[in-house]
N, C-alpha and C positions, 0 to 999 in steps of 0.2 A: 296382734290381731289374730282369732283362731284361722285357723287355715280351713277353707270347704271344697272338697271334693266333688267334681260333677259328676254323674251318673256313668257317663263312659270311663272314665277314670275308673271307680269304685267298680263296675264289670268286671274291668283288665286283671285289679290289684285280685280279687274277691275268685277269679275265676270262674264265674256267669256270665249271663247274658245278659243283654240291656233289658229285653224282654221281660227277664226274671224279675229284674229289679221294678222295673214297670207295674208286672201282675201285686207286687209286694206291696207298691204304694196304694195300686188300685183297690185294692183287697181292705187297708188301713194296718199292714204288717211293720212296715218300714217305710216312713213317708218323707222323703228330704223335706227340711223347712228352711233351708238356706236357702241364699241367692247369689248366684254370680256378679260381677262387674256388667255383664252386659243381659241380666237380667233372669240367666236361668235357673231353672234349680236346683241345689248343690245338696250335697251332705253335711251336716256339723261333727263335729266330735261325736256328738251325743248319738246322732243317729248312726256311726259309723259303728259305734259299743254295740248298739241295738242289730245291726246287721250283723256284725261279728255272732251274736250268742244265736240270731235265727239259724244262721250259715251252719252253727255246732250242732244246733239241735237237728237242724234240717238233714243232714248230713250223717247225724245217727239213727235216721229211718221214722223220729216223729212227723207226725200229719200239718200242716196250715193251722188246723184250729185248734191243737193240743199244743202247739207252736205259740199260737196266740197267749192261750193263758198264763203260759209256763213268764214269758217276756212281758205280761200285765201284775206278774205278782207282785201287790204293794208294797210288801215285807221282804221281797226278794233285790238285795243291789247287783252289782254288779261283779265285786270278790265272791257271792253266794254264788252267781253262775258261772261263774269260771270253776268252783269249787265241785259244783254238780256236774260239769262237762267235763272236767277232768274223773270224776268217780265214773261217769256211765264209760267212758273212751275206756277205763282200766278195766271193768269191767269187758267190753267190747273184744278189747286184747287178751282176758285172760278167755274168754269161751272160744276165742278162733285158735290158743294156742291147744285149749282143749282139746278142739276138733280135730286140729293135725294130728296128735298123740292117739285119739281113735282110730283118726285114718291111715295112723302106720299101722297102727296093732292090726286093725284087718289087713293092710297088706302084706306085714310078715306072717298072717296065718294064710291066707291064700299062699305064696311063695312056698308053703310046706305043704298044701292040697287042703286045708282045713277051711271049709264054709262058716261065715258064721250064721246065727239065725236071722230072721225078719225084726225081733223084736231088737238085736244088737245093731243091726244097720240102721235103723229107724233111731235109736239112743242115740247117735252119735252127732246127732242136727240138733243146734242150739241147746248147749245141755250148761249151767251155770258153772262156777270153779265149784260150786260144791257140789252137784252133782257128779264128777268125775271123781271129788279126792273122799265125798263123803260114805260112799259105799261101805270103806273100808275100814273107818272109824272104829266100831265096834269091837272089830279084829284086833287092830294094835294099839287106840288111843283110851288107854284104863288108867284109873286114877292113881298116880303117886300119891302113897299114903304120908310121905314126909314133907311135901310139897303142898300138899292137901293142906298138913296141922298148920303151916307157915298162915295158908290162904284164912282160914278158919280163927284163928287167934288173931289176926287183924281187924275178922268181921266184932271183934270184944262179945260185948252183951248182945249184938243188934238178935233178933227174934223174927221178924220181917223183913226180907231178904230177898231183894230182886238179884236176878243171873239173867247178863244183860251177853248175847251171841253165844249164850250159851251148850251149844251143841247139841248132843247125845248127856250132857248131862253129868259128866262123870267126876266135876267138881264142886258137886251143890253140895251142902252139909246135908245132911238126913235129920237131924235135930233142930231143926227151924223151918221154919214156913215161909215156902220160899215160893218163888215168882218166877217162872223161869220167859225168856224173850231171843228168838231164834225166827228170822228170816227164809232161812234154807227148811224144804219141803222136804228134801232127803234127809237132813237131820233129824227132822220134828218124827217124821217117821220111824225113825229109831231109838227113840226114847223109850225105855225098858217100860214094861206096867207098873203103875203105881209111881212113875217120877211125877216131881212136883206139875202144876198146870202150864202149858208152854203157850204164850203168844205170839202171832205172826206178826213181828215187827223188828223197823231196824233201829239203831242204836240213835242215830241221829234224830228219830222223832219218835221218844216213847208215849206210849198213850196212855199216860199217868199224871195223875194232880201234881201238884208242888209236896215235896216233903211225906210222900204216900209210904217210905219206907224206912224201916229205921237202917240201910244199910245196903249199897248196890256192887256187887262184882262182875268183874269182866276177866276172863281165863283167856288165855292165850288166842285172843280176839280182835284185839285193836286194832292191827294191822291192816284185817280183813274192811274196815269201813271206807266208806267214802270222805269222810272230813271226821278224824279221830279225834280232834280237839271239840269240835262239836259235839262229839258222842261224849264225851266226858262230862261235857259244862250238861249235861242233858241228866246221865248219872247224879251228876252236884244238883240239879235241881229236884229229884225227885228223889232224892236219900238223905239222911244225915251223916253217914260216911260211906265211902267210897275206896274198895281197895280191886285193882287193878295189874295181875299177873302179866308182863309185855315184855320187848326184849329193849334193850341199847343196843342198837344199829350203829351205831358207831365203831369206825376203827380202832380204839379201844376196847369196844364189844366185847363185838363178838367177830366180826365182817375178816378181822388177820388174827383175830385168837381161836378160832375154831377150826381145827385142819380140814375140814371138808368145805371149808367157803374160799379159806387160804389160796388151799391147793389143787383145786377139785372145781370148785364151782364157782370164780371169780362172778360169771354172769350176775349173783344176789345185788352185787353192790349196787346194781343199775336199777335192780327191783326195788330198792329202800332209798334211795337217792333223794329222793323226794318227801320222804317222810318226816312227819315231824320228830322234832330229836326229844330223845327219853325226860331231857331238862324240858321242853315245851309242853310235853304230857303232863307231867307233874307241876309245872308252874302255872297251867291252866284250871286247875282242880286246887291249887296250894297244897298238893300231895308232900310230904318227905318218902325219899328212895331209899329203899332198901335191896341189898345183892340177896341172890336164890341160887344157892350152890344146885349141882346135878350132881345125886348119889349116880355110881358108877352102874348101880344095876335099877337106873330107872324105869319102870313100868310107864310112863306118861306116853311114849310114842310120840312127841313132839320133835320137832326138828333135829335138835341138839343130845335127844335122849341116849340115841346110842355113840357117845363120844367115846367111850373105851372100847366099844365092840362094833367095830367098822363093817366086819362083814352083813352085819345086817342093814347095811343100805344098799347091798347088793338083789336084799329081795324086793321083788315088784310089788307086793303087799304092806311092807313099811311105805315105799316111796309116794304107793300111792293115797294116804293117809296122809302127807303131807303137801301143803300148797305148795313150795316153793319147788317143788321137783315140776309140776306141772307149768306156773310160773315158766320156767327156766326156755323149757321148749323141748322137745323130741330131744333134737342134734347134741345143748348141753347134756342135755341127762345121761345119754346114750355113750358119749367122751369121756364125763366125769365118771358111771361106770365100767368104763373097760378099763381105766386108768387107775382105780382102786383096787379092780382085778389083779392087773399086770402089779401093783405093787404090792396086795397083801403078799400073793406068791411068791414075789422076788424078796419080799423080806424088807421093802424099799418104809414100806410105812413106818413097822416096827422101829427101824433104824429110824427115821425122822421122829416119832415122836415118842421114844423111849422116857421123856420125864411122865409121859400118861399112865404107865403098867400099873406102878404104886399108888397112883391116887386113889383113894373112896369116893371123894368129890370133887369137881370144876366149876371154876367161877368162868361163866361163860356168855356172861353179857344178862341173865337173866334179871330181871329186876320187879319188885314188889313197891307197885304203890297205892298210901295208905292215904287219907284227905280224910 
């Protein structure tokens, strides 16, 4: 027999008020249609899902009547809003982690007498993860021309070419007519003159017919969405192949085969924890995987880029071009740099990772997939 929750009950567990719950039936938000043994009215399961997803919504600052909708969508179940409540929360947590990272930066420049302006203290209230990390794109994330041909000789013949999170741009082919689809206003912003046309859209709902391209890529982007497999099956529907630059998160990887996550920044594994694994990306697309060595002297700027030359995650301009330092928080980042400090000097690094000096390339978790 399901089990039904009475209204006080559902308060206590729910952490509201009866009141609340009241305003919710009375409104037509959340309406027990159960009944107790001695005749009152309870919650079912069903309603109890339904208060769960108002609670997340509610909770992350949307209204009653955008609340409504969101909980009316016909096409929307109940994995879809757990799926969306966990994207907007990651989201939530990465622009609060943003904010702290601001808010030290102006108090280590106060602490030295340094004011900043109006228009930097005003930046630092609700700014996205790309807003923080994409300033610096331009500076450090430029195209790997040997990473590029891999990308490129995947896309074969295609001619029509959507670049799905595509950034600033810096791995579209120039020889094809391409599509570009970018979310972030600070990126779109910094698309050089004359790159292809860019759309303001996210991966999970492109606004393209079925089959509109002969060919869709995703660069070092997956990560960044709210439901990756989603974004893919979205790719598969609107291309006739589909090849997609992303890492293996796996401890295999990359997570204990790259000395700056090993030994340095343990915190990553907590950030990818939850991700889907590189076999689910590819199995949802029918992708086969291919490895993407890192030449030693890569120009990409991406996470992994600088693995033989360490000191350069010592500068604030790499780090800040990359999400996962922001991700991390202030505290890690600030640890994991003193500690890379104190080691290149002591000579601590060189000694631990002396099979690295000789290599030209690292197999480092990156992977290439083609559908």
């Amino acid at each position: 027999m399901e089990e039904h929750l009475t209204v006080g009950r559902v308060a206590e567990l729910a952490g509201v008020s009866v009141r609340t719950l009241h305003h919710y039936d009375a409104v037509g938000l959340v309406r027990p249609s159960a009944r107790t043994a001695a005749g009152y009215r309870a919650y079912s399961a069903g309603d109890v899902e339904r208060l769960r997803d108002v609670l997340g919504y509610r909770r992350l600052g949307f209204g009653l009547r955008e609340i409504a909708e969101l909980v009316d969508e016909p096409a929307t179940d109940a994995v879809a809003h757990l799926r969306r409540l966990r994207g907007l929360l990651l989201d939530q947590r990465d622009r609060a982690a943003a904010m702290v990272t601001a808010i030290d930066r102006e108090l280590e420049s106060r602490a030295m007498g340094i004011r900043t302006t109006p228009e930097e203290q005003l930046r630092m209230f609700g700014p996205q993860l790309y807003e923080v990390i994409g300033s610096d794109y331009l500076a450090t994330r430029r195209t790997e021309p040997r990473i590029a041909a891999r990308v490129w000789e995947a896309l074969g013949d295609a001619r029509t070419v959507l670049n799905v999170g595509a950034g600033t741009g810096s791995y579209e082919p120039s020889d094809r007519d391409v599509t570009a689809v970018e979310p972030s206003a600070v990126m779109r912003a910094q698309r050089p003159p004359g790159a292809a046309r860019c759309v303001a859209a996210e991966a999970e709902a492109l606004p393209f017919e079925d089959q509109s391209f002969d060919a869709a890529m995703a660069f070092s982007t997956v990560h960044h969405w709210h439901d990756p497999i989603a974004g893919l099956r979205e790719m598969r529907r609107v291309a006739r192949r589909v090849v997609v630059f992303t890492h293996d998160d796996s401890a295999s990887g990359w997570l204990h085969r790259f000395w700056l996550t090993r030994d340095y920044l343990p915190e990553v594994a907590g950030l990818v924890a939850d991700r889907p694994s590189v076999d689910q990306l590819a199995g949802a697309i029918g992708a086969r995987i291919e490895p993407v060595l890192i030449p030693w002297d890569c120009a990409g700027g991406f996470f992994e880029a600088y693995w033989r030359r360490p000191e350069a995650y010592l500068e604030e301009p790499v780090r800040r071009a990359v999400s996962v330092w922001t991700r991390v928080g202030p505290e890690a980042e600030q640890r994991a740099v003193d500690m890379l400090r104190d080691d290149l000097s002591s000579g601590r690094w060189a000694e631990r990772n002396r099979e690295l000096i000789a290599l030209d390339a690292a197999e480092l978790g990156l992977r290439l997939l083609v559908a």
